[in-house]
PAMAR-392529 format. One record per residue (C-alpha): residue in one letter; x, y, z. Coordinates in steps of 0.5 Angstrom, whole numbers, plus 500, padded with zeros to 3 digits. Example, Ala and Ser with C-alpha at 12.3 -4.5 7.8 and 13.67 -1.06 7.14 Angstrom:
BEGIN
a525491516s527498514
! end
This chain:
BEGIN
x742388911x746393907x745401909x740405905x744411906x751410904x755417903x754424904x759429900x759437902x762443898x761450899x755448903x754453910x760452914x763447910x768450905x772445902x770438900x768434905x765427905x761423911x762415910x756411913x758405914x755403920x747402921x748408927x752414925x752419932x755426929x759429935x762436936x761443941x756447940x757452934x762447930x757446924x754439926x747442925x749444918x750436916x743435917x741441914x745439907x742433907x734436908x736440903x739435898x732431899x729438896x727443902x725450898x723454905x730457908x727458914x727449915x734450913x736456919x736461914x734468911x735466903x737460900x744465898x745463905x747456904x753458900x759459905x760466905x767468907x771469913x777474915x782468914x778464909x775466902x768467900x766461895x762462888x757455890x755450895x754443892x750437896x751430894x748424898x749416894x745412896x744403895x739402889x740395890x732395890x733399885x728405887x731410882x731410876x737406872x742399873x747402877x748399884x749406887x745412886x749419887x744425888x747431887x744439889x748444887x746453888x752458886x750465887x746467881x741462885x741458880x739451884x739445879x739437881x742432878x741425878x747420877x750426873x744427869x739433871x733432873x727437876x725437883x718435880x720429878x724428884x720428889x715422886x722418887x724421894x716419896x717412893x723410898x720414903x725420903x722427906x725433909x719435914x716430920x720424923x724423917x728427919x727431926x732439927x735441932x729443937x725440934x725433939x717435941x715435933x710430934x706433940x705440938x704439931x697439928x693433927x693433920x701434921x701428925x697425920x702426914x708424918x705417919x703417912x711419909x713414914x708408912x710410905x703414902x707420901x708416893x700417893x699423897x703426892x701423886x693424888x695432888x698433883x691429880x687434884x692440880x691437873x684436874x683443876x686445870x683440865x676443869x678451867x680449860x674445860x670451861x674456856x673450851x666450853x665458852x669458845x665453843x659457846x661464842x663459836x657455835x652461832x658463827x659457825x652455823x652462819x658459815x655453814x649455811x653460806x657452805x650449804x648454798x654454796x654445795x647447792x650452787x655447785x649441784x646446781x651448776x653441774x647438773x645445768x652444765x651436764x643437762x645444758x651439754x646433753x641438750x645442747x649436743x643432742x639438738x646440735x646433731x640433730x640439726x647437723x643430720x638433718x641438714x647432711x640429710x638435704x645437702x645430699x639430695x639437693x647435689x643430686x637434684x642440681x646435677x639432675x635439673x643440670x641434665x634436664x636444662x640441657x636436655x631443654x636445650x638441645x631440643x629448642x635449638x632443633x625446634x629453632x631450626x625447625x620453626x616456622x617463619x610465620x608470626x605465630x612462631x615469633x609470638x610462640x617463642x616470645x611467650x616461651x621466653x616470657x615464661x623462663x623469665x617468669x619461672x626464673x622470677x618465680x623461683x627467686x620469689x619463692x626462695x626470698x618467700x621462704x626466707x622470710x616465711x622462716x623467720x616469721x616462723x620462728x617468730x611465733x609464739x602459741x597462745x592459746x586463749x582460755x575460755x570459761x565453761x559457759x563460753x565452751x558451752x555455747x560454742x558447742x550449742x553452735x556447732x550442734x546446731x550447725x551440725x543438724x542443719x548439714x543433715x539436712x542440707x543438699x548443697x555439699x559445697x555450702x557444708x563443705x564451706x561451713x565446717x571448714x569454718x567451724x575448723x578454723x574457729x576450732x583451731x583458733x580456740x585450741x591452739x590460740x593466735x599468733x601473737x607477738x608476729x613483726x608486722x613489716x615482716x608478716x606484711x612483706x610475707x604477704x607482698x611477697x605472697x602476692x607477687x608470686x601469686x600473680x608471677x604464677x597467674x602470669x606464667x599460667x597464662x602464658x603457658x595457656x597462651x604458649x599452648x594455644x600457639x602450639x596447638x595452631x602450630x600443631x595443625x600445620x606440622x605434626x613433627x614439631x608439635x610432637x617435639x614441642x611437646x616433648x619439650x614442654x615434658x622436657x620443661x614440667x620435668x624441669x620445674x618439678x625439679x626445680x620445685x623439689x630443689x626450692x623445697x630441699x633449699x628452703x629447708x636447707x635454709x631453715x636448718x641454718x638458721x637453726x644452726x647459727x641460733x642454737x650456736x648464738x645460744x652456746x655462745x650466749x653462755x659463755x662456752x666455745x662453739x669447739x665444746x658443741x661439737x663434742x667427739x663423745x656424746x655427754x652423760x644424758x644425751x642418750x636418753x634425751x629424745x626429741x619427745x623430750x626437748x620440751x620438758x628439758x627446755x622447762x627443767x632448764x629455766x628451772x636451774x636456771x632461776x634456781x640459780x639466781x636465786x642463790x645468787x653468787x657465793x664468796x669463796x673467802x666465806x666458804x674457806x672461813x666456814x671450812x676453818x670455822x668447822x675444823x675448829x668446832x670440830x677440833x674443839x668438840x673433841x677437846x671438850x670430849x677428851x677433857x671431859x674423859x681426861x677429868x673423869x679418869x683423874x676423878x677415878x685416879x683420885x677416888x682409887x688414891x684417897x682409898x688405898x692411902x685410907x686403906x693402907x692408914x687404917x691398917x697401919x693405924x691400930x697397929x701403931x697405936x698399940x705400939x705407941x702405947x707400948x713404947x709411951x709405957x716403957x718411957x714413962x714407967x706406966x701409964x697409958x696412950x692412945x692414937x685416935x682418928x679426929x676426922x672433919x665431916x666424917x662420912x661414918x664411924x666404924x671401927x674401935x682402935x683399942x691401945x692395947x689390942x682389947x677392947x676396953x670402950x674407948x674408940x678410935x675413929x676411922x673413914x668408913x666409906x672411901x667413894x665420895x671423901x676427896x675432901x676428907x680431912x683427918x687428923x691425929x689425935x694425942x691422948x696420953x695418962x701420965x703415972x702419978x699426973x694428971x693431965x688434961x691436954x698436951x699443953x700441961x707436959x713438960x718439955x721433957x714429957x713432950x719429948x717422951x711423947x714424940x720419941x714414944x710415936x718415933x719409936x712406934x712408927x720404926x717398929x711398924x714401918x721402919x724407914x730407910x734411915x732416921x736423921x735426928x739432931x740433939x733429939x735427946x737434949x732434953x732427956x734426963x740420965x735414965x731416959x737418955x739410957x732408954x732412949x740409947x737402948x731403943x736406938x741400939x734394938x732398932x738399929x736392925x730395922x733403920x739406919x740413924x745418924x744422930x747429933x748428940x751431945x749424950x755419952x749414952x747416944x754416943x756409946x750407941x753409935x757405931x761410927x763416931x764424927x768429930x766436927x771441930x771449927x778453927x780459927x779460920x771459922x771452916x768445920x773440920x771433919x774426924x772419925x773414929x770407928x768404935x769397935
! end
């Protein structure tokens, strides 16, 4: 099977000055060389490519140390690169290329920068990829100087990680961390959120009422406007067509009563030639010129008259007097009374004269009094009212006079009086037009001044008189009647006070209440995905914490019998066992028997995987020495414990075998017997893994297939050879 591991390039890295590359052609690479001569470095470069942060992992105080520093014969150097290439035939890394190169670079700033065939990648998003093909910097994966016993004297929960990098969990670890991470910020941006919207929500609520009241204003001024439009414009065409209505007749009554003065005219100029020299002649035209003065007197009067009768009109307002029942009652005993008086009255005239009080005294309790009338105006009406009574009588008299000398004069000569009373008709024909005409002008007058008072009314509200006159009539004027004059007249006063009451709304309110809202509404939404945001990460790492227990309880019975099995062959005999020590356990059901039969002794494992986010488990080292008797890990020799961890090594590979093995002087403390043991192992597992060893053992070395020598000069700079063993 090709190598996993396929290059490793140095530069500038700890010991290694000049660029040095490693070739691992072979599936087992011993690296060999004096002590001091930088071998160790090797597998420091390589747990540093892989992304160790700590330089205290790396034999370091700072992470500046890595850069090689100088000696007497040989310069300082600005950076320290690491490279290792890797066969991506399974493509494991991202991209087609059949070799992946990963590259870690630091210069002495301490800027450390990654890059991923040549493309810059950060750890963050390295890591996920290194998990995913089983590649770390602690553990088993790969083992540092001294640290042969690594997996006697670490923690259970160490213990546990190092089977998990080696099973290929780690992917999972890392992804359910990062979810717990993200899970922690969505819930602390949740909270924020949550009290944003905790301070935001009165404001709001304030705002909206202000953004109410300001829709309300804009109803309400749009419906006053249309119903303001239609009354307006229907009352406008009203007036407008009833004042065409009178215009019309009054031009035909002018051209008429033109006609009929001339008419007038005519005939007196043939009755002056005719008329008589007598004095009766001269008093009759005297009388005649009188009465056209008169009539001419009257017609102004009743014109000023009608003026003014159309002002005190419009001066009138109905109120009509209430009165209780008992009030009612008595005036209806009156009028019964009254009434059975009449049926047996003789006298019409006197019943006429009654009920025609009793109508007038009706009418006043109906329709009320008028009130609220100018006094100077109502007088002058009276006044005038007066004159043009009396102008009348005057005109009547001397109209009886005028006849009176007609008819003398009628005696003594037919022919005139014929003519005369054709010019009286001629005359009463005059002043019939002449009334009519009066009449049409009085109500051409009172239109006007309807007119210009609903225009002062338009005005009033601050529109121009070019919108009363509209081209097409407004939504609603169709339907509004005259009938209906009185109810809009109410709905009006109505908006109107509605209006007022609302009072006058600040736009910049309404532009706050409109952002206020859309961000409520923005964080609202914030809440509602956080809040899915944290139940699917909540189920993300429910489904991690159970496929990571799931795939390590499968796995674990398996090594644990293997575990046994290698812990026999180091020692001889005796027996070992990997058990489960689990904090808070949520159940126990299973036995791991350490050999494949039952024989009582348990290894625990989780049982329920719903609700144990927070389960911690642990490994737990039970081992029985030949010939020894032991109580705990501590009471191993060095060697022993070294056994122990090789025994665990070598159960893992044989379960789940890992891209490759890094392992530096693992065999130091091993005597010549074990050391063969251990070269066997690493020979029959050499199908399964890839190893590179630092070794100072010739049996480890007879392993190996690949041997590099790693010498140092004088000028203090590791040198690199390599010998092929056939």
């Amino acid at each position: 099977m090709p190598n996993f591991l396929t290059r490793l390039e140095l530069q500038g890295f700890k010991s290694f000055a000049g660029k040095t590359v490693l070739e691992f052609p072979s599936r087992v690479t011993a690296v060999v060389g004096p002590n001091g001569s930088g071998k160790s470095n090797i597998i420091d470069a390589i747990r540093w490519v892989l992304g160790e942060r700590e330089a205290k992992q790396l034999r370091g105080e700072t992470l500046g140390n890595l850069i090689f520093a100088g000696t007497p014969k040989k310069p300082a150097v600005g950076f320290a690169k690491v490279a290792l290439c890797f066969n991506n035939q399974k493509k494991i890394f991202p991209g087609e290329a059949a070799e992946t190169a990963l590259e870690r670079r630091i210069d002495r700033s301490g800027d450390s920068t990654f890059t991923l065939n040549d493309s810059e990648v950060k750890l963050k998003d390295l890591l996920p990829m290194l998990a995913k093909a089983r590649l770390g910097t602690r553990g088993l994966m790969i083992v540092g100087q001294g640290q042969s016993d690594i997996f006697v004297r670490s923690t259970p929960e160490e213990r546990r990680l190092m089977i998990e990098e080696v099973l290929g969990l780690r992917e999972f670890r890392l992804k359910k961390n990062q979810a717990e991470r993200r899970l922690e910020s969505s819930e602390i941006n949740m909270e924020k959120v949550r009290a944003m919207l905790e301070e935001l929500a009165p404001h709001v609520r304030i705002l909206k009422s202000s953004w109410i009241r300001f829709l309300r204003r804009t109803e309400v001024e749009e419906e006053l406007k249309a119903l303001e439009n239609a009354y307006f414009y229907v009352r406008h065409k009203a007036l407008v067509s009833d004042l065409s209505k009178v215009e019309t007749p009054l031009k035909a009554l002018q051209d008429e009563l033109a006609s009929a003065n001339r008419e007038i005219a005519e005939q007196e100029k043939t009755l002056e030639k005719e008329k008589s020299t007598d004095a009766d002649f001269e008093k009759a035209r005297g009388v005649r010129e009188k009465i056209k003065a008169g009539m001419q007197e009257e017609s102004a009067l009743s014109l000023s008259l009608a003026k003014l009768e159309a002002r005190l009109e419009m001066q009138k307002v109905v109120a009509p007097t209430d009165h209780s029942a008992a009030e009612l009652k008595l005036i209806v005993q009156d009028l019964r009374k009254d009434i059975a008086a009449w049926r047996g009255a003789d006298d019409i005239a006197s019943v006429k004269q009654a009920m025609d009080g009793w109508l007038a005294r009706l009418k006043k309790i109906i329709e009320g009094e008028s009130v609220a009338l100018d006094k100077n105006l109502v007088a002058e009406v009276e006044k005038f009212k007066n004159d043009l009574k009396a102008k009348k009588d005057a005109i009547l008299n001397l109209q009886k006079e005028e006849e009176e000398i007609a008819a003398g004069q009628q005696r003594s000569n037919q022919v005139f009086r014929e003519r005369v009373e054709a010019l009286n008709r001629s005359k009463n024909n005059a002043r019939a037009l002449e009334q009519r005409m009066q009449s049409g002008l009085i109500e051409k007058e009172k239109l006007q001044m309807g007119l210009k008072d609903l225009e002062r009314e338009w005005l009033a509200l601050g529109r121009a008189l070019g919108e009363l006159d509209m081209a097409n009539p407004p939504i609603g004027a169709a339907e509004l009647g005259t009938e209906a004059w009185s109810e809009t007249e109410r709905k009006l006063m109505r908006l109107r006070g509605e209006l007022a009451a609302i009072g006058e709304i600040d736009a910049s309110l309404i532009k706050e209440a409109d952002e206020s809202e859309a961000r409520y509404d923005f964080l609202t939404s914030q809440v509602a995905d956080l809040e899915k945001a944290t139940a699917d990460l909540k189920t993300l790492i429910r489904e991690l914490d159970q496929h990571i227990h799931e795939d390590f309880k499968k796995a674990f019975h398996a090594i644990s019998e293997e575990f046994n099995n290698y812990f026999r062959l180091m020692f001889g005999g005796g027996k070992a066992k990997l058990s489960l020590e689990i904090k808070n356990p949520p159940a126990i059901t299973e036995e791991v028997p350490p050999n494949g039969e039952s024989n009582g002794e348990t290894a625990a494992a989780p049982a329920n995987y719903e609700n144990d986010r927070d389960l911690e488990v642990g490994v737990e080292v039970d081992v029985s020495i030949p010939r020894k008797k032991i109580t705990n890990l501590e009471m191993l020799s060095g060697g022993e414990k070294t056994l122990v961890s090789l025994a665990a090594l070598f159960a893992l590979i044989a379960i789940s075998p890992p891209p490759f093995l890094v392992l530096d002087e693992i065999d130091a403390a091993l005597d010549e017997e074990n050391a063969r043991r251990f070269a066997g192992l690493i020979k029959e597992f050499a199908s399964k893994t890839q190893f590179v060893i630092v070794t100072h053992n010739r049996s480890t070395m007879e392993a190996a297939e690949v041997l590099y020598g790693v010498t140092m000069g004088e000028d203090g700079v590791s040198k690199v050879l390599s010998l092929k063993l056939e």
